[in-house]
C-alpha positions as CSV (number, residue, x, y, z in Angstrom):
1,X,104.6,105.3,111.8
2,X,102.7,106.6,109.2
3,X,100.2,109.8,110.0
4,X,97.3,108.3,108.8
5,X,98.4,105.2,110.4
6,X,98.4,106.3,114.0
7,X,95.3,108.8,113.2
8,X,93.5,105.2,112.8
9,X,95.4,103.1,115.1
10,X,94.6,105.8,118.0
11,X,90.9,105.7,117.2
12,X,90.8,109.7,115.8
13,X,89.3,108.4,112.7
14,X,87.1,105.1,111.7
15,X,88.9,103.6,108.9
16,X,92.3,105.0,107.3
17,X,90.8,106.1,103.9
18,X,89.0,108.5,106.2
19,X,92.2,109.6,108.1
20,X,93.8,110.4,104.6
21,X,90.6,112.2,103.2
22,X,91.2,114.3,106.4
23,X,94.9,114.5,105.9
24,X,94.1,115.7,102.2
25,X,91.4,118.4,102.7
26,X,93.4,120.1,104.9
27,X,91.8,119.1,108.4
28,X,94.8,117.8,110.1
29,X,97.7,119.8,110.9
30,X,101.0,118.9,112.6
31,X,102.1,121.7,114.5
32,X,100.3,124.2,112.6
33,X,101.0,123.5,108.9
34,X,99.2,121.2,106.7
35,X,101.3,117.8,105.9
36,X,100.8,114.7,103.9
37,X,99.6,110.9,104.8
38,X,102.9,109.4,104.5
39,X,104.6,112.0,106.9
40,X,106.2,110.3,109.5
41,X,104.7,110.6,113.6
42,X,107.3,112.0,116.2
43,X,106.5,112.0,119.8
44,X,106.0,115.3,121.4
45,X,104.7,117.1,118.1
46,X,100.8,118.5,118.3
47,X,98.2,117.1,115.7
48,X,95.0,119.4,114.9
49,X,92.3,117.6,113.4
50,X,89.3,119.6,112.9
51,X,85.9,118.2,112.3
52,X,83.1,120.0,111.0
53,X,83.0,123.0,114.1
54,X,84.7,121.0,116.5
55,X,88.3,120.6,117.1
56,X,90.4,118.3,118.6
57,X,94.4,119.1,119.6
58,X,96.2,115.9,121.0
59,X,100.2,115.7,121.8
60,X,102.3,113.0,120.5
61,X,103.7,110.5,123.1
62,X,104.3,107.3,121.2
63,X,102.8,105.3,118.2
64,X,101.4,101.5,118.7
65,X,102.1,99.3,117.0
66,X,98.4,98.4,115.1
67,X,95.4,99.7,116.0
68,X,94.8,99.4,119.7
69,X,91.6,99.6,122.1
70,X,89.9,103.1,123.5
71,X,91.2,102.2,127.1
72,X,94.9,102.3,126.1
73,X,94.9,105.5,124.0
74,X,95.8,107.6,126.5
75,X,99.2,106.1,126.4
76,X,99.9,106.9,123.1
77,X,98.7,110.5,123.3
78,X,98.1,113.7,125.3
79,X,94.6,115.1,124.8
80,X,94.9,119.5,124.6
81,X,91.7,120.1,123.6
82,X,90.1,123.0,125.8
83,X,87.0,122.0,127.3
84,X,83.8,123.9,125.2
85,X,82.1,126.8,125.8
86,X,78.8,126.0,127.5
87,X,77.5,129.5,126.3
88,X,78.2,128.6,122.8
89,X,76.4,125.5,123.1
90,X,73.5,127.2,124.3
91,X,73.3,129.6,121.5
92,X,72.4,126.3,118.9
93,X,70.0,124.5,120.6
94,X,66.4,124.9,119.7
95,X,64.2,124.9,122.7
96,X,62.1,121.7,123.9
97,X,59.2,121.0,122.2
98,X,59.4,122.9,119.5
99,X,59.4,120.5,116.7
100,X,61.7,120.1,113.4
101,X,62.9,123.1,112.5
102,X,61.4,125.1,109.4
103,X,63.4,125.4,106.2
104,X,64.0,128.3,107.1
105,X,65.6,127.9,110.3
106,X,67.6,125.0,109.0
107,X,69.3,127.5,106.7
108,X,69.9,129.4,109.4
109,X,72.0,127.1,111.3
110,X,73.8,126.3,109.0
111,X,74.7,129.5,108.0
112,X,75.3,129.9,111.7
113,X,77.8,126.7,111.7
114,X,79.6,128.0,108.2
115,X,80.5,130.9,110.3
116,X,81.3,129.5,113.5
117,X,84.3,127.2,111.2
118,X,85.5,130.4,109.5
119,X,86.2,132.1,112.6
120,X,87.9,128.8,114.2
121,X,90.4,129.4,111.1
């Protein structure tokens, strides 16, 4: 099966133009090095497909054959994905109550974010 195939059919991505986007801008790597839509799925290689700051690393154990439901992905693959960092979450999150952030502080989130990616690299 095709990579962006089974990125869809496993429920990683919403629709398969999206999986090959991915696939294309470099987010999804197969065993470390970048790869192309049509590359064909083995079982027991890792896929990396990284989404904005997070990052999701799943094992290869089989490929379906169309797109199946959420209860049955776990047969077709092996989720590696270390569980987050509560004290990087913390370090985000605005405190209760106080309102939309200013301009100002939206800029600096997302400054913050910008780096947090680079250093996931």
């Amino acid at each position: 099966m095709r990579l962006d195939q089974w990125l869809w059919a496993v429920r990683l991505f919403k629709t398969r133009p999206l999986a090959v986007e991915a696939i294309r801008g470099g987010r999804v790597k197969v065993d470390g090095a970048a790869i192309k839509p049509a590359r064909e799925v083995k079982p027991s290689e890792t896929i990396t497909v990284s989404t904005g700051s997070a990052q999701k690393i799943v094992r290869v154990i089989g490929a379906p054959t169309s797109r199946i439901g959420a209860k049955l992905v776990a047969q077709y693959y092996d989720d590696l994905t270390p569980p987050p960092d509560p004290a990087a979450e913390q370090v985000a999150q605005r405190e209760r109550g106080t309102g939309r952030p200013t301009k100002r502080e939206r800029r600096q989130l997302d400054a913050f974010d910008g780096l947090d990616a680079y250093l996931d690299d």
